[in-house]
N, C-alpha and C positions, 0 to 999 in steps of 0.2 A: 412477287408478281407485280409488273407492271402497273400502273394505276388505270389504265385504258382497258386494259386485258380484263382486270379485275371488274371495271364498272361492266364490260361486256358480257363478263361469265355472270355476276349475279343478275343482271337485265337477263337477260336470254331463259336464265330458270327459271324467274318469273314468266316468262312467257310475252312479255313487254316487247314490241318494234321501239328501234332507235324513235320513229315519230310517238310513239307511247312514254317514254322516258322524256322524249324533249316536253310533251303537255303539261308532263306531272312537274316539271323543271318550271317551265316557263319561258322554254329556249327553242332554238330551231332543232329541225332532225338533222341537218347541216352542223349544228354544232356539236349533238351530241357525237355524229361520226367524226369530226376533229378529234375531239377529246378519246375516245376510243381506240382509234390510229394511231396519239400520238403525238397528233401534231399540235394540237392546243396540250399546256403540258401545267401552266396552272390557270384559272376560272373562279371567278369568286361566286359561279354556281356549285362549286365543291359541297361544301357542306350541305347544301340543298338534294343535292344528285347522292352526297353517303345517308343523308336522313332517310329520300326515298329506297334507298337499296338496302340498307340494312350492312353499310361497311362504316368500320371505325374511321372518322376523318382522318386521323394520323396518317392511315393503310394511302388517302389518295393525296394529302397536301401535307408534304416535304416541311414545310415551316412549323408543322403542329406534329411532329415525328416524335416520336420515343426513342431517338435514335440513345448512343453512348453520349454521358456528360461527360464533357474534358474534365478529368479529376486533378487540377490540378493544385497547388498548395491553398486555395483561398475556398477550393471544395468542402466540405465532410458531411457528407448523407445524412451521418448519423446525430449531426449536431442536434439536438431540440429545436424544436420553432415557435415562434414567438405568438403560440395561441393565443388568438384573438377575446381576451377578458372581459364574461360579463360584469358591466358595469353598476355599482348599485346604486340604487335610489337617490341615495345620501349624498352622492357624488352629480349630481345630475342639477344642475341651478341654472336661474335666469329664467328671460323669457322661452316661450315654444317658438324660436326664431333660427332653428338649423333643418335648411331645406333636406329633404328625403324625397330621393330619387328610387323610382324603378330599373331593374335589370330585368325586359321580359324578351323572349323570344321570338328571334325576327321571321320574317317572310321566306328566309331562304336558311333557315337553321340556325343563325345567330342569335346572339345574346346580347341588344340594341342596350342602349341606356338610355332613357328618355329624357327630352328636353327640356321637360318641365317638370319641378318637385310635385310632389301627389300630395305631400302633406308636409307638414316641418314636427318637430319634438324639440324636445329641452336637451339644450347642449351638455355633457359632461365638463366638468370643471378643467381637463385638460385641455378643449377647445374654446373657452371662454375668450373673448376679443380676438377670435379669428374667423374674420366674415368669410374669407373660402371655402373653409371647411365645411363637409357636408356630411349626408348620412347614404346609404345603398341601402335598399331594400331587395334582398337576391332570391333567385331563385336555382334550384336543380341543389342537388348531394355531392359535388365532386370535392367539397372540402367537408364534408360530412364529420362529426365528433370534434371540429373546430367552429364550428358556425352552423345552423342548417335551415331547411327554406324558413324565409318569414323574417329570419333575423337581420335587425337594421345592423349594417356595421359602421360605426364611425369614421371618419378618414381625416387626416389633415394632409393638405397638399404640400405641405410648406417642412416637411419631414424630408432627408435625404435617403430615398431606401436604400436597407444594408443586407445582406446574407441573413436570414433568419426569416424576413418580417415579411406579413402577409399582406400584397401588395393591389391594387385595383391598376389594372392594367386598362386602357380606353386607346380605340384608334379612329380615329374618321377616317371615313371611307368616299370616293368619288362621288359618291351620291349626295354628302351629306351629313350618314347615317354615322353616329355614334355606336361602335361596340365596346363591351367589354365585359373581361372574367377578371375573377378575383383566383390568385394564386400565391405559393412561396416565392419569393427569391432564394434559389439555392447559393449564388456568390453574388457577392459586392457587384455592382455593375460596373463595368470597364469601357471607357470612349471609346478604346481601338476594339471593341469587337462590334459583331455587328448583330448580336440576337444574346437576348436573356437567359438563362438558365434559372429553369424553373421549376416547382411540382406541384403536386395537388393529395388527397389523400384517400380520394376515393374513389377509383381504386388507386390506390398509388403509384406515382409512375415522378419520372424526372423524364422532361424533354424542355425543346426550346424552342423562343417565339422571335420573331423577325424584331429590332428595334425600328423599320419605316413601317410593320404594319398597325406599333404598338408607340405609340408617340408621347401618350403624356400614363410615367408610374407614380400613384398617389401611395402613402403607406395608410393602413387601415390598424386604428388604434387603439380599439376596442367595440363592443357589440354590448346592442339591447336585444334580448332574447326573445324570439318570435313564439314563445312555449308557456 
């Protein structure tokens, strides 16, 4: 089903005017009849407009699809992935001087990363003398049984991500605004293409994300456990 047709059939069961959908948005009723028609055909009110409807993002915005992964030779589903290891104690030295960020959720469905660390912790011995590196403190289950809410995961930026490893994906946005999810890389990334292949684990799916929406991938290199 079209992504128009769709926002229109679940608006309408509710009982919702286009101008009731656009308040709940934050948009015109002009816009949400574009969008409906047709003729607006992506809107980074998306996520905004599937949270209030109760449709899966993928179902309205093509870029976050579950569509087929090219399975081509640098594919394999079934390879293992490089679950994110909690890290002990023993392993953990230095000052409490590795900033930790929040992943909270935005204004219009997103998943923002904020500008400012909320707190720092003591770096693990693998990110020793590397002042980039930082820490995420995440929210929501979609990687659930490799990480889950609460859990700081470590990142070094300065890792090249490969097929396996569990990556923080961040894109700025024309406002500004910082997003970003944490995900697999399902293959090696390639300069000639133009979108990631990706998964997550819960519930499990492989689709793929745009590389201009998703700009800078950090690898995530282990976790302090939120538990």
């Amino acid at each position: 089903m079209e992504p128009g047709i769709l926002i229109k059939t679940e608006r309408v069961k509710r009982g919702w005017s286009q101008a009731e959908l656009g308040k709940r948005v934050k948009i015109s009723q002009v816009a949400i009849k574009k969008i409906e028609a047709g003729e607006t055909r992506t809107s980074k009110y998306m996520p905004k407009i599937a949270q209030e409807l109760g449709i899966p993002l993928s179902k309205l915005d093509s870029s976050l699809s579950q569509g087929p992964v090219n399975q081509g030779s640098d594919v394999d589903l079934t390879r293992p992935k490089q679950a994110l290891q909690v890290i002990p104690g023993e392993q953990l030295m230095g000052d409490v001087d590795l900033p930790v960020y929040s992943i909270v959720r935005g204004g219009r469905g997103a998943l923002v990363l904020e500008n400012e660390p909320f707190t720092y912790t003591t770096r693990p011995k693998r990110l020793a003398g590397k002042k980039d590196s930082y820490g995420v403190l995440v929210i929501g289950d979609s990687m659930a049984r490799e990480y889950n809410e609460n859990d700081i995961a470590y990142v070094d930026p300065r890792l090249h991500p490969k097929k396996g490893d569990p990556c923080v994906f961040q894109g700025t946005r024309e406002d500004g605004t910082v997003e970003a999810i944490i995900k697999y890389l399902d293959r090696s990334p390639d300069a000639s293409e133009t979108v990631y292949h990706v998964s997550q684990t819960n519930p499990e799916k492989h689709f793929t994300i745009k590389k201009s929406d998703w700009q800078k991938v950090h690898v995530a290199v282990g976790k302090e456990s939120g538990r």
